[in-house]
Every structure is written in C-alpha cells, then in structure tokens.
C-alpha positions as MATLAB code, in Angstrom:
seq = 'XXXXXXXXXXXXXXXXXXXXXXXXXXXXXXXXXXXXXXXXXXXXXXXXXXXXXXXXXXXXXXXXXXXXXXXXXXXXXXXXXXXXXXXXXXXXXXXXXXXXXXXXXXXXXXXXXXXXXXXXXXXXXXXXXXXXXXXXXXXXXXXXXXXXXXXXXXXXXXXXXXXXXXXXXXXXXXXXXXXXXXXXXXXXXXXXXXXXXXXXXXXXXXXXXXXXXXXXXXXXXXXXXXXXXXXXXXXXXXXXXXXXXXXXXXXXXXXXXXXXXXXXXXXXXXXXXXXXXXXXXXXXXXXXXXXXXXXXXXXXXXXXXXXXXXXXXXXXXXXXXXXXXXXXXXXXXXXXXXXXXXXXXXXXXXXXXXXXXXXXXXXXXXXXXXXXXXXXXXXXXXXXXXXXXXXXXXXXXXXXXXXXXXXXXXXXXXXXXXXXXXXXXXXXXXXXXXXXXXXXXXXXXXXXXXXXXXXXXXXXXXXXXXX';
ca = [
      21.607  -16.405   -2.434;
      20.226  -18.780    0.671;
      16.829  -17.463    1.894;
      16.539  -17.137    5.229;
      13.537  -18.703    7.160;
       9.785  -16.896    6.656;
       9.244  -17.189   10.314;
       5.708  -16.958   11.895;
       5.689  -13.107   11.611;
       4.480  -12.988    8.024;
       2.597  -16.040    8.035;
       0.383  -15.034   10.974;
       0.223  -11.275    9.621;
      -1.818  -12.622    6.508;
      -4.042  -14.600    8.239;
      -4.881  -11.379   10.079;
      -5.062   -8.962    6.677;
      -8.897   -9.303    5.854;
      -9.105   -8.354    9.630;
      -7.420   -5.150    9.087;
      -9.812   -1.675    9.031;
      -7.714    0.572    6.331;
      -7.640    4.300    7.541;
      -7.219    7.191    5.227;
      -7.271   11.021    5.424;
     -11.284   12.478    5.715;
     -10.740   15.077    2.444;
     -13.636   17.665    3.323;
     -16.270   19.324    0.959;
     -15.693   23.184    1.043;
     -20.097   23.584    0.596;
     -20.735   21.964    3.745;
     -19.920   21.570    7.748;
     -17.024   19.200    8.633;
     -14.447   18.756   11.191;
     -11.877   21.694   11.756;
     -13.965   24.499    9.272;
     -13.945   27.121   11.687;
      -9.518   26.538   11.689;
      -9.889   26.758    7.772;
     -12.334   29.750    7.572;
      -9.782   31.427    9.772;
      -6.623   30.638    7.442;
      -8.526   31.826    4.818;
      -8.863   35.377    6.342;
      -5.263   34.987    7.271;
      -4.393   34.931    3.587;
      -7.310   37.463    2.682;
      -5.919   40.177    4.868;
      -3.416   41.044    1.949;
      -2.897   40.405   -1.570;
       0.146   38.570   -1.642;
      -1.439   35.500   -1.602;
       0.383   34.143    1.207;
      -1.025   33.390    4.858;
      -0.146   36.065    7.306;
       1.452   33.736   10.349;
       0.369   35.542   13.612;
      -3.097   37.477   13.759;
      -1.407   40.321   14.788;
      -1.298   43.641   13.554;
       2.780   44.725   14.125;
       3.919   41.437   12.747;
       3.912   40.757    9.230;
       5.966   37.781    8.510;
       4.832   34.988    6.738;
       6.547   32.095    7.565;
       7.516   28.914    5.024;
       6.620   26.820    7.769;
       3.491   28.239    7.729;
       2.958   28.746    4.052;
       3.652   24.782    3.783;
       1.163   24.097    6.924;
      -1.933   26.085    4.638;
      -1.375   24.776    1.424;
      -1.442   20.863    2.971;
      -4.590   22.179    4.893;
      -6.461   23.765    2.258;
      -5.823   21.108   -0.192;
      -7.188   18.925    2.247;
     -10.333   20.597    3.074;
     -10.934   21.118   -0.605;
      -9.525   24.759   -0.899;
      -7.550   23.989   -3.848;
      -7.235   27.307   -5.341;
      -6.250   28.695   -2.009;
      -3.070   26.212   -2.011;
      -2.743   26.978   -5.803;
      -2.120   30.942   -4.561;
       0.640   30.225   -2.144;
       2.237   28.016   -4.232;
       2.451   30.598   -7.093;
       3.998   33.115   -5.063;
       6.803   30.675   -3.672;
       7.516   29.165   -7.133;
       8.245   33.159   -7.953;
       9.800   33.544   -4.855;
      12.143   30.587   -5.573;
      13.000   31.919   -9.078;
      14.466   34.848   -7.874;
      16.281   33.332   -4.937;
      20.033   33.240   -5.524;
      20.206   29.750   -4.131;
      16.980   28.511   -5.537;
      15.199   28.269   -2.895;
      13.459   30.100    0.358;
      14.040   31.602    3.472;
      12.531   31.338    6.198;
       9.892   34.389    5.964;
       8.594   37.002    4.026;
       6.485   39.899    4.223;
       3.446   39.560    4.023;
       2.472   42.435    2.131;
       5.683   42.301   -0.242;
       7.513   39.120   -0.561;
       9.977   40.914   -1.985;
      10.710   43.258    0.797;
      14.311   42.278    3.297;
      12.740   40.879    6.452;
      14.699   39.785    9.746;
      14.767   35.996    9.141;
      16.258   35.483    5.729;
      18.153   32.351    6.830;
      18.053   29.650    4.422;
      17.199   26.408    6.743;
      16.889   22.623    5.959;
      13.944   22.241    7.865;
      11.189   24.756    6.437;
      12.547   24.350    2.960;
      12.449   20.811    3.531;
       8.647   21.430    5.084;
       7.633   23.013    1.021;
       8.382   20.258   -0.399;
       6.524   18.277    2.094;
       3.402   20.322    1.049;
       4.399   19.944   -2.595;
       4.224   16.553   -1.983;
       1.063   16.356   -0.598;
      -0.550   18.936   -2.773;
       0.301   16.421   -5.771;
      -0.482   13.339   -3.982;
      -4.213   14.966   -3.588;
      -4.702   17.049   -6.855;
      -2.597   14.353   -9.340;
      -1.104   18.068  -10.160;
       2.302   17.756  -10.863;
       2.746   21.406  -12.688;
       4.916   22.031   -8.851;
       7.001   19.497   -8.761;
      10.259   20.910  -10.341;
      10.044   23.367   -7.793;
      10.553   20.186   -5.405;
      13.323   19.275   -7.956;
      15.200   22.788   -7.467;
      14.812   22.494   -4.227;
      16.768   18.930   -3.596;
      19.817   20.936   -5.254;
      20.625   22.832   -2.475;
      19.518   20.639    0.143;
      21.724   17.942   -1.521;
      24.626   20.429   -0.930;
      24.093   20.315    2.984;
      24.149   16.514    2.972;
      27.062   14.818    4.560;
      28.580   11.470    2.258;
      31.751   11.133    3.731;
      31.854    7.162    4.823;
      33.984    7.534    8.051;
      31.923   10.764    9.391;
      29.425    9.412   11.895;
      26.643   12.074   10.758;
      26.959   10.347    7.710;
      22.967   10.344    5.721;
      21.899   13.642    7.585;
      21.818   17.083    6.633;
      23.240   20.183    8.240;
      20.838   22.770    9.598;
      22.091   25.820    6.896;
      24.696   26.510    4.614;
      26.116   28.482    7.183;
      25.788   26.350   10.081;
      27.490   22.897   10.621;
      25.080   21.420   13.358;
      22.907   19.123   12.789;
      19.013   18.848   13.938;
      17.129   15.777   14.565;
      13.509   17.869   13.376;
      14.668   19.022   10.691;
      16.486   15.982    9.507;
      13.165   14.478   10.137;
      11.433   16.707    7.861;
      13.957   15.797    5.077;
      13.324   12.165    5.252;
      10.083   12.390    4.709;
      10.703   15.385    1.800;
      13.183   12.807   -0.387;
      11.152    9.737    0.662;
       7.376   10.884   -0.922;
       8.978   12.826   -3.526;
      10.586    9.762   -4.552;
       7.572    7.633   -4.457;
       5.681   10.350   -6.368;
       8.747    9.982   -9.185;
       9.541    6.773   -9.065;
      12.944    7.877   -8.651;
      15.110    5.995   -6.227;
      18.165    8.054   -5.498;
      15.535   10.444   -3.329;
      14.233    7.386   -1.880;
      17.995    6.180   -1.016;
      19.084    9.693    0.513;
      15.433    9.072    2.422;
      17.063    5.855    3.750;
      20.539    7.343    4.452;
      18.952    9.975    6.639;
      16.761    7.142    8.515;
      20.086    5.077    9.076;
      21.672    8.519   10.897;
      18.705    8.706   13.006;
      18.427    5.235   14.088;
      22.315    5.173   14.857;
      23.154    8.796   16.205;
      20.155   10.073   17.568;
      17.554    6.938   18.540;
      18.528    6.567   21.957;
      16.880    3.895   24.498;
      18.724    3.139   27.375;
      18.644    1.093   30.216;
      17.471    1.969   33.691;
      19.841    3.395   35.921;
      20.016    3.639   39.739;
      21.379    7.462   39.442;
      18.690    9.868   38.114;
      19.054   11.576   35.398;
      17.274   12.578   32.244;
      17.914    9.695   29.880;
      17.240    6.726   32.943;
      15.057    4.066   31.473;
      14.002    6.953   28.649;
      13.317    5.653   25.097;
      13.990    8.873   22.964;
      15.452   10.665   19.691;
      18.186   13.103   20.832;
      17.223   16.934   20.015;
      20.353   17.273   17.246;
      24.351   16.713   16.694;
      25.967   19.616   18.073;
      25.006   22.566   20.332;
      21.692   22.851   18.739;
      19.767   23.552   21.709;
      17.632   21.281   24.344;
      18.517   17.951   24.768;
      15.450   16.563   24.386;
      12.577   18.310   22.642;
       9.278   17.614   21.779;
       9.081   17.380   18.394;
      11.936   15.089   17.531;
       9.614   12.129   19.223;
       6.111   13.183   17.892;
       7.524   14.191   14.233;
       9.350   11.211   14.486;
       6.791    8.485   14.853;
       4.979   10.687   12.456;
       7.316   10.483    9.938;
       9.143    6.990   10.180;
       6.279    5.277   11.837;
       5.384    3.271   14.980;
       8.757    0.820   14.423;
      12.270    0.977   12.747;
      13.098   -1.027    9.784;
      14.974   -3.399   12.399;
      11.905   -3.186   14.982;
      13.055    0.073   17.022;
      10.333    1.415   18.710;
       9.767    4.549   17.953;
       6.570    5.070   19.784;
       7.803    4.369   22.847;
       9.530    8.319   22.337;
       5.295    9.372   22.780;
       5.495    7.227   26.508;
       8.590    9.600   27.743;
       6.494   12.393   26.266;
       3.203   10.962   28.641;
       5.786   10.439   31.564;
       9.225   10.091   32.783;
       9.944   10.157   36.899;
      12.901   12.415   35.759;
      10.883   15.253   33.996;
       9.886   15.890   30.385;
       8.047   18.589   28.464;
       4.549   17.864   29.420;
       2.805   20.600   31.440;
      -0.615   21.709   32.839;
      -1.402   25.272   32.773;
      -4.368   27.973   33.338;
      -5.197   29.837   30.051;
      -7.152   32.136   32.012;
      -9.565   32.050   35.242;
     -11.885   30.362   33.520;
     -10.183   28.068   31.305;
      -7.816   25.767   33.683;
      -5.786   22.818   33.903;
      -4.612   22.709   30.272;
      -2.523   19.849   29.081;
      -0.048   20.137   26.773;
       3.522   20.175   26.232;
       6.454   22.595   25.772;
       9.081   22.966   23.609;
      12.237   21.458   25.680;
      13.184   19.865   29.193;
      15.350   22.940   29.324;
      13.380   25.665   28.988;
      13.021   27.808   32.890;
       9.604   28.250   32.589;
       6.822   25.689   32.160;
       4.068   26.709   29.246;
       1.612   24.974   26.641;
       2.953   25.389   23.586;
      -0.068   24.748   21.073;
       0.836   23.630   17.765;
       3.596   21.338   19.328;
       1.044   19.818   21.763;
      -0.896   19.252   18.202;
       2.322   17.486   17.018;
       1.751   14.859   19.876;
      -1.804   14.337   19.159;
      -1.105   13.892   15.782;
       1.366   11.038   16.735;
      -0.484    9.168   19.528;
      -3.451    9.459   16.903;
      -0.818    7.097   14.256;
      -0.117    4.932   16.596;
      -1.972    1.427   16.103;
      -1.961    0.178   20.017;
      -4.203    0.777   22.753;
      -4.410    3.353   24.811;
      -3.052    5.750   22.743;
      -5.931    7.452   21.126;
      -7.141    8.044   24.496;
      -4.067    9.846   25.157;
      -4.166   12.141   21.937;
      -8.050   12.609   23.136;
      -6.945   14.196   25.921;
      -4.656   16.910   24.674;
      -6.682   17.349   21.409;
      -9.561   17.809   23.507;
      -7.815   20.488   25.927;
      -6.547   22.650   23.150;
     -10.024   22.733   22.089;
     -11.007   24.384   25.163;
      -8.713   27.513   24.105;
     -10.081   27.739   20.577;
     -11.073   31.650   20.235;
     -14.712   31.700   19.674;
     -14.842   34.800   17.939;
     -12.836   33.202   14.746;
     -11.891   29.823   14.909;
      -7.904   30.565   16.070;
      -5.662   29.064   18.718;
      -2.700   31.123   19.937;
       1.310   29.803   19.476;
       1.815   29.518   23.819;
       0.714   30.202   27.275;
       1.299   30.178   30.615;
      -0.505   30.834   33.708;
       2.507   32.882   35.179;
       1.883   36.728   34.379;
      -0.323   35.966   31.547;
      -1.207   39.317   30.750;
       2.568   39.553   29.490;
       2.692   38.834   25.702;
       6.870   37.512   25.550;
       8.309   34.684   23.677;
       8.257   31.705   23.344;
       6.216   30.665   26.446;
       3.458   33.531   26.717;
       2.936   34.549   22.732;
      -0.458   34.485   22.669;
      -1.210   35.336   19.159;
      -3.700   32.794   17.147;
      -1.067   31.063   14.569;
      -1.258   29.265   11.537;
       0.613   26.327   12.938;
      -1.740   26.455   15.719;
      -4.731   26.219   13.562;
      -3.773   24.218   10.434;
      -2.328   21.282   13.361;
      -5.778   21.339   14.968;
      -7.504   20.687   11.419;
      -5.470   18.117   10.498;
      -5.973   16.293   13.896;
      -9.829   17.124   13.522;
      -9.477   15.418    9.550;
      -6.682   12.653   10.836;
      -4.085   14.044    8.347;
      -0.545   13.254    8.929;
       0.790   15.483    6.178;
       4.630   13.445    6.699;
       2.993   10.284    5.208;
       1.845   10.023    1.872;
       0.877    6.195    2.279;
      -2.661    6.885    0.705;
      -0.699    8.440   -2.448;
      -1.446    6.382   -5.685;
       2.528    5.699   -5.553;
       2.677    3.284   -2.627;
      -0.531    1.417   -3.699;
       1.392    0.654   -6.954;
       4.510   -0.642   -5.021;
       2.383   -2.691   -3.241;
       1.065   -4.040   -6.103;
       4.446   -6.299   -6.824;
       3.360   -7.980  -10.207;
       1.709   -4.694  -11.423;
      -1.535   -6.697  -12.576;
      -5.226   -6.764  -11.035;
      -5.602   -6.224   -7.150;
      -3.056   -6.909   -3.794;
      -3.571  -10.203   -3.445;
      -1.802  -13.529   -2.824;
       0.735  -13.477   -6.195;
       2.010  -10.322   -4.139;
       2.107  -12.160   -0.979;
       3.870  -14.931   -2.056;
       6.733  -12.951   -4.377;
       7.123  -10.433   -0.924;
       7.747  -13.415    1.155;
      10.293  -15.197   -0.611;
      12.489  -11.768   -0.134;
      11.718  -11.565    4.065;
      14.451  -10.814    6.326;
      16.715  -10.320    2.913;
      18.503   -6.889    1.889;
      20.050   -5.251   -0.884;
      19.688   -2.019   -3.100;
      21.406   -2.919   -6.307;
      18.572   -4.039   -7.519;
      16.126   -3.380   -4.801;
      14.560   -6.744   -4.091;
      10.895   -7.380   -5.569;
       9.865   -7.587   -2.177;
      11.481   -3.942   -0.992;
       7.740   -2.169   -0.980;
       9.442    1.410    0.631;
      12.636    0.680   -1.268;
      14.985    0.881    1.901;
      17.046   -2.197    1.608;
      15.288   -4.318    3.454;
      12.713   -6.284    3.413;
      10.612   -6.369    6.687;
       7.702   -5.265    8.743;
       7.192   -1.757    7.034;
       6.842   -3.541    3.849;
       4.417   -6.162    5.387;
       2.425   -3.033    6.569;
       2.321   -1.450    3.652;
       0.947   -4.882    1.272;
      -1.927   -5.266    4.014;
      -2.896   -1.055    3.720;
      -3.674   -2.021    0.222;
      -4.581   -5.599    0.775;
      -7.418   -6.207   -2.037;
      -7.315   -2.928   -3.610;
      -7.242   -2.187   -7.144;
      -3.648   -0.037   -7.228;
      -4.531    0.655  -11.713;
      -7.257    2.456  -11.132;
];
C-alpha cells in the first residue's frame, strides 16, 4: 500500500504535545462543598419524595412522571458527584423495568410512585433509550462496575432493529425515531452515536464502534449542512448547521442538534468539518436563530438563553437546552468561546431557586404568571438541574475520553507510557483508511486515520494507560 505524505499537521502537533494542559471531569466528594451541590442535594429530594427509587422529573405535585431522559441525566450526575448508591437505585429499577418490557427495553416514562403503573408516554424512542445507555456508559466508565452492562447489551437489540443498512437508501447508518415511526431525528441519532461508540470502547467490541461510525457518516452527509452566502435571505444563508431530522420531524433547525452535536462528535469531522461553527449560528445569524433574552420576573431581567426551534411563535428561555450550549461552547478548544458559555451559564444562574437549589424547564416574560407548555413551564426539572451541575463540574456525559478504554487505544504498542513508539507507529498510518483490519494507527476505530486520532494520542500524551 503507498503511504501518503505525513504533512506538517502531525509533525508540528507533536512539537506542541508537552504544551498541551489535559482537562478531565472535577469528580466531587459527597462530605464536602463543591461546584453544583445545591443541583445535587435537590435531585436527591427528587428521588426521596417516593420509594421507587427513581427521580421524580418536575417538582410538581400533579405530575408524576419520571422520565428516562431524566433517570439517565441523575444517575450520570450522581455518579459524578460521588452519589454512587443513588445511581445504583435508579439503575436497579430500570434493569427490572427492562426485564419485564416486551421489547426489552423502556419507554419513555414511568410513574413515579409505581413503575409499573400505564402512564401517557409509553412510546418506545431511540433517543432516551439511547440516553440509558449513555448513563450506563458513564456509570461504568467511573465505578469500573460493569454488573449493568448487559442491560446496555439488551438494549442495542432493539435499537439495532430501527437501524437502516440498505446500501442505496440515503439514511443509510442512522436510526429511525420508533418502531412505529419512520422519520428520522438528527438528536436522537446523535445520542446513538455516542451510545454504540463508548459502549464499544468500554467492550472492546468493534461492530458498536462501526454502527458508531455509520451513524457519523449519515450525519456528516444528510444532515451537516454549511452553505454558502446568498444574496436572498433566508434561514440557511451563510449558516453552518446540522439539519433538525429526515422527514417531518419538526423545526428545521433546533438547538440541540448543534450543541449535542459538537458535544458528541467533537469540535471537527473526521474529514475536518467544522462542527463548532453550528455554536456561531447558535451566537448569531442576521436571519434569526433560537437565541433569546427574556425577563424571569421584575426583578430578574434580560436572561439569555435559547429556545427550542426557529419555528416556534413565541420567543422563551428554555433552561436545560440553554445548558446544552454551555456545555458545548465550554468543549470547544478556541477562543472566545468560554466567554460565550460564561455568559449563558452565568444567566441561568441568576434563576436558580434559592429556596432548594432548582431551575425550572422554560420561561417567558409574556404572561408569565401562565404555567403552559413548552415556553412558560416553570417547574424546577431534573434536566434543568443535573445540566447546570455538569456545567458547574465540566462533565460532558457524551464523551467518555477520560474512560480507561481510550487511554489504552492510545497506547498503540500496549507497553509503558504514550510516548514516541506510539507516535511514530500512528504516523506511518496518517491520511490512510480501512476497517478490515482497522489500521494500528485508527485510535477511535472509524476508518480513518486523522486529526481525532492525533487528539486523542496527545490527551494521553505521557500517561501511564496500565495502570
């Protein structure tokens, strides 16, 4: 096979790797202060309300669902701050939960007070189910606790049943949102690349990692969508977004396809797409996006934050999807950036209910004595809260790069620490691709060999990856 030239990219990048600051996840003590405690201490009552042991979503009385979503969003949160056991209890009741499912898996709520009861929302969806496994994932990368994994495993089976293989289809690598509907949604594909991806890493197995790639390849060729500027306005003129989904799924352009995605398939694209330009049409765009600035009351004003879609009538802050953004302009390595997740983080600070640590799902200045969905719900919310703490603890709960998995990848020759030998075998594979074998060099095991790999060797650069 003829190797194609190193280039200066490489080169340069390792005389730059001792340079490099390493950032990982602040895992809190549960005996002392730290950031976000008062957003834990008020998920804990949230779950201590009943005896289910799962996390009642809204702190309100006449609604008792207990959403996956939110189950997921606690157990990543306490096993971050250190309230292990906590996790341990919601992840009991869903592997239950699962076991008597006919399909093996979850829908998308459950009361709070019996799991077992028929609820409204007993839709089985790709996204939320695909969100457990995310916390599964993380839960194991944390605790070395793999006792939850097959529930991961049953889980793939019917999520493997939505994916679409057919070579000529051009959703081809992506999943559909249900088993009962065909569309298909860039979130909640999103959420299933980086469900296959970690739990492949975690297994070493490389048919997860594979689907993880086919879904990235669907995204970066259906719903990646930079374009050029155009004289007529309109909303895609000079935008560089991720469509909202295939199919009549909604908004065009929503705000968590571009923060989730960044947060999930990082700054750049395995062939240099920029991803985190999406988080610049998010700051601004002359032709309207879902930022907003609203009054939480007469004494809290000017709010930034962002909505849910550009099509939505009414203009609102919707709070754990603001948190979204921050969370994604606080991964992104270039300047300015954290400055601009400052700002919102900061903002939704300023709503934070001083009574008990909560921050409500929405609000708007417009009748705001008006509880209605989506853009007035103002309920404190597990989203709400657990997205705040992991923003306080910089925890990006899609990427499991600290995970002993990764380090070990990194660690090409498997002996002693990152270092030169691993430099030097990654480099001779640059620019190449392939799957059958995965090259040497393949860090992520996507097929290619490139700058995601390159970031991954100088994460670990000098670290000990046997320990």
């Amino acid at each position: 096979m003829k190797r194609k030239s190193l280039g200066l990219f490489p080169l340069l990048s390792l005389a730059l790797i001792t340079l490099l600051s390493q950032t990982t996840p602040v895992l809190a003590s549960p005996d002392g202060n730290y950031p976000g405690e008062a957003q834990i201490n008020w998920l804990i009552r949230q779950q201590n309300l009943h005896n289910s042991g799962l996390v009642q979503s809204y702190e309100d009385g006449n609604n008792l669902n207990a959403y996956i979503f939110d189950q997921a969003l606690a157990i990543v949160a306490f096993t971050a701050s250190g309230e292990v056991e906590k996790a341990k209890e919601i992840l009991n009741v869903m592997k239950g939960l699962q076991l008597t499912d006919v399909n093996n898996v979850w829908v998308e709520c459950y009361d709070v007070n019996d799991p077992n009861k028929a609820t409204n929302c007993d839709k089985r969806v790709t996204g939320p189910i695909a969100w457990m496994v995310i916390a599964i994932n993380f839960y194991e990368c944390k605790t070395k606790d793999s006792n939850y994994a097959p529930m991961a495993r049953m889980a793939f089976e019917w999520l493997d049943a939505l994916r679409i293989t057919e070579e000529n289809d051009e959703r081809r690598g992506s999943l559909k949102y249900s088993d009962v509907d065909p569309n298909i949604s860039t979130e909640h594909n999103i959420d299933a690349y980086s469900a296959y991806y970690w739990r492949g890493m975690l297994d070493a197995n490389d048919s997860d990692v594979n689907k993880a790639s086919l879904i990235m390849d669907y995204l970066r060729r259906e719903m990646w969508a930079p374009s050029p500027n155009s004289n007529e306005p309109c909303d895609l003129s000079g935008a560089v977004v991720f469509w909202e989904g295939f199919g009549p799924k909604g908004y065009a352009f929503s705000t968590d396809p571009q923060s989730w995605g960044v947060l999930a398939l990082g700054a750049f694209g395995p062939d240099g797409e920029e991803f985190y330009k999406s988080l610049d049409w998010l700051w601004y765009s002359p032709w309207g996006n879902t930022r907003t600035v609203q009054d939480f009351n007469d004494r809290i004003e000017d709010v930034n934050g962002f909505k849910s879609g550009t099509g939505e009538p009414n203009d609102y802050v919707w709070v754990d999807g603001t948190e979204h953004a921050v969370a994604a302009y606080y991964s992104v390595s270039r300047e300015g950036y954290k400055e601009k997740g400052d700002l919102f983080h900061t903002d939704m600070r300023r709503i934070i209910d001083i009574n008990n640590g909560g921050l409500v799902h929405s609000f708007c200045q417009t009748d705001p004595n008006t509880i209605r969905w989506p853009e007035n719900f103002r309920y404190n919310y597990v989203a709400s809260a657990a997205w705040y703490y992991f923003n306080e603890a910089r925890i990006n709960p899609f990427n499991l790069r600290p995970c002993f998995a990764e380090c070990r990848a990194a660690n090409i020759d498997k002996a002693g620490k990152v270092a030169f030998i691993d430099y030097a075998i990654f480099a001779l594979d640059w620019l190449e691709t392939g799957s059958d074998p995965y090259l040497a060099g393949d860090i992520n095991r996507d097929g290619r060999v490139n700058r995601i790999d390159l970031d991954i060797l100088t994460e670990y650069w000098l670290k000990d990856c046997n320990e």
